[in-house]
C-alpha positions as CSV (number, residue, x, y, z in Angstrom):
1,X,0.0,0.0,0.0
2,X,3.1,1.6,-0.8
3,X,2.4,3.0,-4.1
4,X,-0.9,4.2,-6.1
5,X,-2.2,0.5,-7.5
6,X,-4.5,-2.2,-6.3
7,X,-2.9,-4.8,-4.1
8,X,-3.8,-8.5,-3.8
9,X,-3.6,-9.9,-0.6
10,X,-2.9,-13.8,-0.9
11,X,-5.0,-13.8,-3.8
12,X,-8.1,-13.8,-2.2
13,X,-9.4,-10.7,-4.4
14,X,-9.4,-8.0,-2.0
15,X,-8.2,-5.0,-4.2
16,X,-6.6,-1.4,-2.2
17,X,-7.4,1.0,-3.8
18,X,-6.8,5.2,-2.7
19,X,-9.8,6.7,-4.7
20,X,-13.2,4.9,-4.9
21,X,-13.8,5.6,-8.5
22,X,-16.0,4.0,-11.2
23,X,-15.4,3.6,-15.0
24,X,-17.4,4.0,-17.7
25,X,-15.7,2.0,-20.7
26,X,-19.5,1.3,-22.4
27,X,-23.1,1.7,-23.1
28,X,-25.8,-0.5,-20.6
29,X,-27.5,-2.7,-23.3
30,X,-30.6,-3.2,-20.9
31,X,-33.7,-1.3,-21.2
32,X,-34.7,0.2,-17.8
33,X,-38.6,0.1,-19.0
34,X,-39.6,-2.1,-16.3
35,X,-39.2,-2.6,-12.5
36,X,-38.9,0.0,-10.5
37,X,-38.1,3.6,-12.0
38,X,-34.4,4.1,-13.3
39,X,-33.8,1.2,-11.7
40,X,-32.0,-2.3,-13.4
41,X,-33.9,-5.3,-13.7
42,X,-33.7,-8.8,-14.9
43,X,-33.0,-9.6,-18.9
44,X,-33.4,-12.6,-21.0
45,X,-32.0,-12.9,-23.9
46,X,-32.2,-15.5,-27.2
47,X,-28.7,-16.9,-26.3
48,X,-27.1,-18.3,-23.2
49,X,-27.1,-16.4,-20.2
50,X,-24.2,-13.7,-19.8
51,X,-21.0,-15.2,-19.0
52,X,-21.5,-19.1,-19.9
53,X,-22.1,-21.6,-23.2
54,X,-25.2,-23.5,-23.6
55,X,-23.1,-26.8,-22.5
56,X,-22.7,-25.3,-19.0
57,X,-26.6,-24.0,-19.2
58,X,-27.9,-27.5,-19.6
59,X,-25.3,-28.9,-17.1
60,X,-26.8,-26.4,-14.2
61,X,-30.3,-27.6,-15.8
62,X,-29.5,-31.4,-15.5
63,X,-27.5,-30.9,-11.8
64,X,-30.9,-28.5,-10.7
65,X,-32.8,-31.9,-9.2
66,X,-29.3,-33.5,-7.7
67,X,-28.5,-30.2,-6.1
68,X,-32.1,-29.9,-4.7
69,X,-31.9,-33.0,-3.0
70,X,-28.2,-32.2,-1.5
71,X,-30.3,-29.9,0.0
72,X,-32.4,-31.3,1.8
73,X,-30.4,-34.1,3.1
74,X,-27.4,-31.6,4.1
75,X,-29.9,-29.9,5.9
76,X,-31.4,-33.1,7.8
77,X,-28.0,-34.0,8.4
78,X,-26.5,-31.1,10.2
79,X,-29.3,-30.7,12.3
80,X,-27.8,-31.3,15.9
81,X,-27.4,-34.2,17.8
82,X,-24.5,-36.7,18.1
83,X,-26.3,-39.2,15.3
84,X,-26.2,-36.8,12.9
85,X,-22.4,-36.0,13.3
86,X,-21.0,-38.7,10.9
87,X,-22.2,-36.3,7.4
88,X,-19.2,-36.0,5.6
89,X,-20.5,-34.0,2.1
90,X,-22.3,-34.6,-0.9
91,X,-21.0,-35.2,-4.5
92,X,-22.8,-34.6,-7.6
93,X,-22.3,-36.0,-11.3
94,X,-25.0,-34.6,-13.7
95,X,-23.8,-36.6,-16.4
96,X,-24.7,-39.6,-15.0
97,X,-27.9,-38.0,-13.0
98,X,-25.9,-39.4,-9.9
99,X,-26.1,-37.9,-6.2
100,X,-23.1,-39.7,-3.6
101,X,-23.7,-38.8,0.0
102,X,-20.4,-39.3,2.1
103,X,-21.2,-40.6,5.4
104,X,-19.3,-41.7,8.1
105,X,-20.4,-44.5,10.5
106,X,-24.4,-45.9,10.9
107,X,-26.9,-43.3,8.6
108,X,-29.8,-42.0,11.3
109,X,-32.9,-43.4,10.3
110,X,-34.4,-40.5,9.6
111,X,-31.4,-40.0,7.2
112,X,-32.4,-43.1,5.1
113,X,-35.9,-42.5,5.3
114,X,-35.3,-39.5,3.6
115,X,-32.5,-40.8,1.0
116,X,-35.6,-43.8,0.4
117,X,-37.6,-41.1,-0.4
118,X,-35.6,-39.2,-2.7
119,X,-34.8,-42.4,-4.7
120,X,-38.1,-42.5,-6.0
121,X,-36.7,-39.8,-9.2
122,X,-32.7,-39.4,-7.8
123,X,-30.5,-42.4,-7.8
124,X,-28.9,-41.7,-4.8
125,X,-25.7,-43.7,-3.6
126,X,-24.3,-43.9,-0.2
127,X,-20.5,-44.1,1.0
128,X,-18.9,-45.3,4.0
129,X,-16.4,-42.9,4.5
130,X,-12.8,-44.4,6.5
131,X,-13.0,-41.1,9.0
132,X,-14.9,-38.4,10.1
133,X,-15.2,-34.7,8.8
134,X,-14.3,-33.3,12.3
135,X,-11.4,-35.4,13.0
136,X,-9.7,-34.9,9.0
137,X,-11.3,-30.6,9.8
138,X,-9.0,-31.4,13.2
139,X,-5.6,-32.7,11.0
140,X,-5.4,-30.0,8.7
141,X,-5.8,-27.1,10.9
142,X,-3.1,-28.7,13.0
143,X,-1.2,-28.9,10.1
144,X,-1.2,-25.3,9.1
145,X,-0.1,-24.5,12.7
146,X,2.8,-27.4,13.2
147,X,5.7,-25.1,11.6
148,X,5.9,-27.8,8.5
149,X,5.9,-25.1,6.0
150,X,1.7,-26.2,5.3
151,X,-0.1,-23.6,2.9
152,X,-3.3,-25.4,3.6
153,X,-5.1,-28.5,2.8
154,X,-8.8,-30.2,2.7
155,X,-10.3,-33.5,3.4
156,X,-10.2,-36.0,0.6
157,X,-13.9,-36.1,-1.0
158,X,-14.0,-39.9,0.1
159,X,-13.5,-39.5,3.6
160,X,-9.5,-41.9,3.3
161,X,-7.2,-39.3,4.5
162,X,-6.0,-35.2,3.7
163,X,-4.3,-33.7,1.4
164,X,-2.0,-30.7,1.8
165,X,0.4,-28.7,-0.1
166,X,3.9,-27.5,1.6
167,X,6.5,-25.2,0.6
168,X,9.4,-27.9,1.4
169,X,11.7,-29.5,-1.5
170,X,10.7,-32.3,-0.1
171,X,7.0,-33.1,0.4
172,X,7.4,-37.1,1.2
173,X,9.1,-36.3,4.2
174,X,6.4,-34.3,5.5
175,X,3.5,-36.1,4.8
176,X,5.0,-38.9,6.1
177,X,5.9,-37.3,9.8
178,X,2.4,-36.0,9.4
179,X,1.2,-39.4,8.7
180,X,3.0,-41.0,11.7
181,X,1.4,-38.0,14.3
182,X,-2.0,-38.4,12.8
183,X,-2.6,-41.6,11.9
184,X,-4.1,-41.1,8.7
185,X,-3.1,-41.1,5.0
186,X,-1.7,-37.6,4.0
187,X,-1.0,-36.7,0.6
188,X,1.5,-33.7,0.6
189,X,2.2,-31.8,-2.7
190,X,4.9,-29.1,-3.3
191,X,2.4,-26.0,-3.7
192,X,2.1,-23.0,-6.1
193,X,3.8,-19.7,-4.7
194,X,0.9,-17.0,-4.1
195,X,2.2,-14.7,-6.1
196,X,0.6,-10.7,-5.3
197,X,-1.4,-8.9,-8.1
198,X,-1.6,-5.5,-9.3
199,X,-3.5,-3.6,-11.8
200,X,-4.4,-0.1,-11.5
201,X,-7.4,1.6,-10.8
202,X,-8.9,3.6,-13.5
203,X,-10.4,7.4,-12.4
204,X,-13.4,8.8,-13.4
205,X,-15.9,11.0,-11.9
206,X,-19.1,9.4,-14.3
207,X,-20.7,6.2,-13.0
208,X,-23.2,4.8,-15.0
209,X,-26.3,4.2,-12.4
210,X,-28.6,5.0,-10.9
211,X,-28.8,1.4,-10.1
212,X,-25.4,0.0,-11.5
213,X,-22.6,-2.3,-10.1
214,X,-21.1,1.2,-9.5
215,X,-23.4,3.3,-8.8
216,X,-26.1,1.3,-6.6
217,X,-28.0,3.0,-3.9
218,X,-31.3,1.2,-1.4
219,X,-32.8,-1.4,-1.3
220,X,-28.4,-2.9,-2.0
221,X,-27.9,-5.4,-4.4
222,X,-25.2,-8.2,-4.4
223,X,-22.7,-8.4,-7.5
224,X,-22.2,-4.4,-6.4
225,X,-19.0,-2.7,-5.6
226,X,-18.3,-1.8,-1.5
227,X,-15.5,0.1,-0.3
228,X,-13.9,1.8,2.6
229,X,-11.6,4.7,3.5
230,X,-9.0,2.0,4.3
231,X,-8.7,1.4,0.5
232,X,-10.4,-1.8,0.3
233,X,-12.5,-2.3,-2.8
234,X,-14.9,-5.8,-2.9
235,X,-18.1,-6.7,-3.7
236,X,-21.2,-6.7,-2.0
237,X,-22.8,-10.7,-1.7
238,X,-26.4,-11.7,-1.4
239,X,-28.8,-9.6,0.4
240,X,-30.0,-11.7,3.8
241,X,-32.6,-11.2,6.5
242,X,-32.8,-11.7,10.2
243,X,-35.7,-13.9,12.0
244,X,-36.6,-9.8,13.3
245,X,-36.7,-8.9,9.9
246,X,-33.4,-6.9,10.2
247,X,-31.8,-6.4,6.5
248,X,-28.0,-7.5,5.8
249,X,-25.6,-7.3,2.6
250,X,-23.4,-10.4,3.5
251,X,-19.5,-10.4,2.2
252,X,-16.5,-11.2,2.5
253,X,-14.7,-10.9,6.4
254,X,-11.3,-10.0,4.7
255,X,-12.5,-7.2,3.3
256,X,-12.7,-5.4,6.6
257,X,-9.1,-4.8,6.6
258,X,-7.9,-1.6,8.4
259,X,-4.1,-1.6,7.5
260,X,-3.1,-3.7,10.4
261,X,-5.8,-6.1,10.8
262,X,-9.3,-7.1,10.2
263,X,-11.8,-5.3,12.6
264,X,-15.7,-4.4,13.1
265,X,-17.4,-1.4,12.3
266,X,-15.3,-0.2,8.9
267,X,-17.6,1.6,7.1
268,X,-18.6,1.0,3.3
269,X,-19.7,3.0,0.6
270,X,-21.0,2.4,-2.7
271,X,-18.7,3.2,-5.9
272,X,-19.5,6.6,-6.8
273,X,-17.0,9.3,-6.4
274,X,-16.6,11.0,-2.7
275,X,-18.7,14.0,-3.4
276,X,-21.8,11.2,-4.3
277,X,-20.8,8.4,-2.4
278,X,-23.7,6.4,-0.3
279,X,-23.2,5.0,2.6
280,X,-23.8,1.0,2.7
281,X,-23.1,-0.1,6.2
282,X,-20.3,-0.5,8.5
283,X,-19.5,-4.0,8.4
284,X,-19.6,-6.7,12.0
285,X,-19.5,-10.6,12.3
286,X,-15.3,-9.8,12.0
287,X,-13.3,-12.2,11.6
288,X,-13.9,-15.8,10.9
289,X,-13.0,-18.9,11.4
290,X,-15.0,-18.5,8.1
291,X,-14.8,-15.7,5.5
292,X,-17.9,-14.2,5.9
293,X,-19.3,-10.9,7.4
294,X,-22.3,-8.6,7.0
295,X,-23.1,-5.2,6.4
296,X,-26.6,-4.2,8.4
297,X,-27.9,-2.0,5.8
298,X,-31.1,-2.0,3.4
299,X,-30.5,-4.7,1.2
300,X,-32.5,-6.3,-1.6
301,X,-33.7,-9.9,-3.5
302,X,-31.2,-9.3,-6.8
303,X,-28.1,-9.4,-7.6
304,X,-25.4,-7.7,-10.9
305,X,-25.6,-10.0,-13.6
306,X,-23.2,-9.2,-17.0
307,X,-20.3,-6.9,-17.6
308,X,-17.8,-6.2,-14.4
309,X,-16.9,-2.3,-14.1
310,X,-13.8,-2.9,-16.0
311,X,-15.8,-3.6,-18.6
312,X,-18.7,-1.1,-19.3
313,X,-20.4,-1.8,-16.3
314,X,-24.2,-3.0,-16.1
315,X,-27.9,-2.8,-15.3
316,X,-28.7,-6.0,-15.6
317,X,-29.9,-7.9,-12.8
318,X,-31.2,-11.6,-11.8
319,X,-33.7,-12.5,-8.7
320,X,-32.6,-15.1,-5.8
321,X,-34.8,-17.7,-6.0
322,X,-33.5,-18.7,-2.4
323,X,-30.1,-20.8,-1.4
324,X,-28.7,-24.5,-2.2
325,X,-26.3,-26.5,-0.5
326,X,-23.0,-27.1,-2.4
327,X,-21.8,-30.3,-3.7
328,X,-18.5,-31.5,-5.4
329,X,-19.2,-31.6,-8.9
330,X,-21.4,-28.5,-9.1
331,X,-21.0,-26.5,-11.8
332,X,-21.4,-22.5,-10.7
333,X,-20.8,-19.2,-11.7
334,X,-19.9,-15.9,-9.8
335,X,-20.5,-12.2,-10.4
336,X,-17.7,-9.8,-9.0
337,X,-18.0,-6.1,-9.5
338,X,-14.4,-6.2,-10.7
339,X,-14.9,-9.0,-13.1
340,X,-18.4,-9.8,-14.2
341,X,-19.9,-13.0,-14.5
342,X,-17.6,-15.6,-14.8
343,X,-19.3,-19.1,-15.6
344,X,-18.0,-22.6,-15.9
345,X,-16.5,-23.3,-12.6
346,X,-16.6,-26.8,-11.3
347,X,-16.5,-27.5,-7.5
348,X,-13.5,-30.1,-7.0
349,X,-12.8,-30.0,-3.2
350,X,-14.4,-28.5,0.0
351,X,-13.8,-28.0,3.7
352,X,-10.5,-26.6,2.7
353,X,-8.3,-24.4,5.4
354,X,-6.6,-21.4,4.2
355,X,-3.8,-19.6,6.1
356,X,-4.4,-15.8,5.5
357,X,-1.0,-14.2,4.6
358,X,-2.3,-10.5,5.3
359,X,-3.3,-11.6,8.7
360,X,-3.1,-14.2,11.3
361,X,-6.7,-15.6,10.8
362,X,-7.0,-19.5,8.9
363,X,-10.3,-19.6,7.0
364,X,-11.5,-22.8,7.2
365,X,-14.8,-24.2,5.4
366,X,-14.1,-23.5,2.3
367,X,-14.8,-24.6,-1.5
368,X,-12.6,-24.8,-4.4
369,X,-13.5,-24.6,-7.5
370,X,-12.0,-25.0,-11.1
371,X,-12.2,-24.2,-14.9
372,X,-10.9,-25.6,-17.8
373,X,-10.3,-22.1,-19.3
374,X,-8.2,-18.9,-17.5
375,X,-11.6,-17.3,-16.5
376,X,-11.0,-16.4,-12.8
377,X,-12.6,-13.5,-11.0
378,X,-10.8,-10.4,-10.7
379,X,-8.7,-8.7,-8.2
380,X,-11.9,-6.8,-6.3
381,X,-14.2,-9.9,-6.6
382,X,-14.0,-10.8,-3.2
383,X,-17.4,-11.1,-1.2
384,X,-19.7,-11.5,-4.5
385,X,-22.3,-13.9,-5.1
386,X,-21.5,-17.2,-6.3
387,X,-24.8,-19.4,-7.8
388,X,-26.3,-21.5,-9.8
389,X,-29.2,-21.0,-12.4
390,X,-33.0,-21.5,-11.9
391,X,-34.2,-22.4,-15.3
392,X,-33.8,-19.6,-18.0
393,X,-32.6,-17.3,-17.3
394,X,-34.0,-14.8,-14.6
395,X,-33.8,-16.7,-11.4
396,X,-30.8,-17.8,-9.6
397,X,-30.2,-20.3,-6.4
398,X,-27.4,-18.6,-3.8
399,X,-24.8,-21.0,-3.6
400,X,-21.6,-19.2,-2.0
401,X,-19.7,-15.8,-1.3
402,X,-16.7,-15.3,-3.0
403,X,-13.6,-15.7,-0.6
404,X,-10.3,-15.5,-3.7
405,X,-7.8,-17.8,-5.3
406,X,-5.7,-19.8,-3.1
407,X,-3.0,-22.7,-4.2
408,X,-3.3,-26.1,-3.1
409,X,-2.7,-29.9,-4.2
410,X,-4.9,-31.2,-6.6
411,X,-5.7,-32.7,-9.4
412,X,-2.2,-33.4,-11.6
413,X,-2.1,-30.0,-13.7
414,X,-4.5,-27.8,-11.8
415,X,-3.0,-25.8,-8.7
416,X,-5.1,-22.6,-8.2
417,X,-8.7,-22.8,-7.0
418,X,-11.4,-20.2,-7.1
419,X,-12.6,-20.3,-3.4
420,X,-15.7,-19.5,-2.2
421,X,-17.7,-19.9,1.6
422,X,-20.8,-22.0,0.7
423,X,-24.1,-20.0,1.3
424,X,-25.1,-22.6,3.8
425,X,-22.4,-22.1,5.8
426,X,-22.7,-18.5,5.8
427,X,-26.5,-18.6,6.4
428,X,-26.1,-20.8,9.9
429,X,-23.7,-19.2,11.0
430,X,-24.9,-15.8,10.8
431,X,-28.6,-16.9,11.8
432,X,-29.7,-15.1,8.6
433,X,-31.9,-15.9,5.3
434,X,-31.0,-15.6,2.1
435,X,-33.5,-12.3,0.6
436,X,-35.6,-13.7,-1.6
437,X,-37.5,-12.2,-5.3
């Protein structure tokens, strides 16, 4: 924060900047004739929807049933109670029409009575997994903290052991004095240096709102941008509700960096120059052990869909349909101010635990994703909305909030992950509801 450009921390997408400024680089192609006056609302178009192909369309179309049914049984599951603590995650392949549920130990009764129920249209398959979630949860995190040079590292999907990625010349060696202090199979990879990005911040005093990424104003939509007088630039997540009815923009906990550390009660604005600025919120729920935090402030049922404000901008919105548990295997898309929508990621792990190199917090619970082309959000993405579609093309289903890119083991040629705190996750901890249209 040396110098007048955006810094990374530890790639998770947070993005300094020293004047909260938006860019006009194009022309909204939405009409604003409906919904509210002069304010955006949802589009649909003949093609795809913004930022995917019609293969990944009908891939969210044909996971829509598998992912509703992860629902519900993650949500039986993690109900409290000792019978319920053997869950260990859900897997979903929609090319097969397949749901796996990991489970560890007996399934409750009212677990299989559900999973009977479901087989009726979902072929649902069960598997024993070798150990539990907590105690694999329990291994990393003292992993991270032995001194054995560990970046991070997630339970594997089948319940057998973790895997972890070092900065030693000689992973082996670890994982195996690991191995021999845990007493379970650890994988240990050599993994990717987090190497800092920069870009630099364009100035301009001419947002395109009202009712823009940039320029957003009450009831707050996710997919906007949020920033502080401490130079952090993100992106507001899905708007969420109280059982009193008290509003929230949810986002990311990293963005409420002062300098020094991550604290409550920074205050946010939205992205219009400082003579026009709104106020948002000052943001609580700081810090983790999960990336997540609110904003108490007016928020409302839709979300930015289409161009980032590197890139024109947009008025184009979707509605939340309501939230979905995450499974491996899910195919998702997420909607960064920075970036835009970026479509075509493919959850590979989660539980992962992520030292924070800005800071001394480990976020733990969290989901990595991949794609098959160089399509990651943006420095300034962090705290968006990651989801899945609801049919074509104006509803969505919340499915996470974007925490950044972090380097782990993986598969063979893949090393950085698009990570993101499931919605579910965020949603019990916070006692909150997803806002829905």
């Amino acid at each position: 924060m040396k110098s007048m450009r955006l810094k990374h921390f530890k790639r998770t997408s947070v993005t300094v900047l020293f004047t909260a400024l938006c860019l006009v680089l194009g022309t909204a192609t939405t009409s604003l004739a409906a919904g509210a006056p002069q304010r955006a609302h949802p589009s649909r178009g003949s093609g795809p929807p913004d930022g995917m192909s019609w293969r990944v369309y009908h891939l969210m179309m044909a996971q829509q049933p598998l992912d509703a049914a992860a629902t519900k049984i993650q949500a039986l599951a993690t109900r409290p109670g000792p019978a319920h603590d053997g869950f260990f995650e859900t897997k979903v392949d929609a090319s097969r029409r397949i749901l796996t549920v990991y489970w560890h130990g007996p399934v409750p009764a009212n677990v299989q009575r559900l999973i009977s129920g479901l087989r009726a249209t979902i072929n649902v398959r069960v598997v024993q997994t070798r150990y539990s979630l907590a105690t694999l949860n329990r291994d990393v995190l003292v992993a991270i903290r032995s001194g054995s040079g560990v970046t991070g590292g997630y339970p594997m999907t089948d319940g057998g052991g973790i895997v972890l990625g070092v900065r030693s010349p000689d992973p082996r060696s670890v994982a195996s004095a690991l191995r021999s202090r845990f007493g379970v199979p650890v994988v240990a990879t050599r993994a990717g240096v987090d190497h800092p990005q920069y870009c630099a911040w364009p100035h301009s005093n001419a947002p395109l709102g009202p009712g823009s990424r940039c320029n957003d104003w009450p009831a707050f939509w996710g997919g906007n941008v949020i920033h502080s007088d401490y130079g952090v630039f993100c992106t507001g997540g899905f708007g969420v509700h109280n059982a009193s009815g008290g509003r929230y923009l949810i986002t990311a906990a990293h963005c409420a960096y002062n300098g020094s550390g991550l604290v409550n009660g920074i205050a946010f604005y939205n992205g219009q120059d400082p003579a026009n600025r709104q106020l948002i919120g000052h943001i609580t729920d700081v810090p983790g052990p999960h990336d997540l935090a609110v904003i108490p402030t007016n928020s409302g049922t839709h979300y930015y869909d289409g161009p980032g404000i590197f890139d024109g901008d947009t008025y184009s919105t979707k509605i939340v349909a309501g939230q979905q548990a995450t499974s491996v295997g899910d195919s998702l898309c997420e909607s960064g101010s920075a970036g835009g929508v970026r479509c075509g990621f493919t959850v590979r792990i989660l539980n992962a635990s992520v030292p924070d190199q800005a800071d001394s917090q480990v976020w733990t619970g969290l989901a990595g994703a991949t794609t098959g082309i160089e399509n990651y959000p943006r420095d300034g993405d962090s705290g968006g909305p990651w989801f899945s579609l609801d049919g074509c093309c104006t509803y969505v289903w919340a499915k996470g909030i974007h925490h950044g890119e972090f380097s782990l083991p993986g598969d063979p040629n893949v090393t950085i992950y698009a990570g993101f705190t499931p919605i579910t996750t965020a949603t019990s901890d916070m006692g909150v509801t997803v806002n829905r249209g």
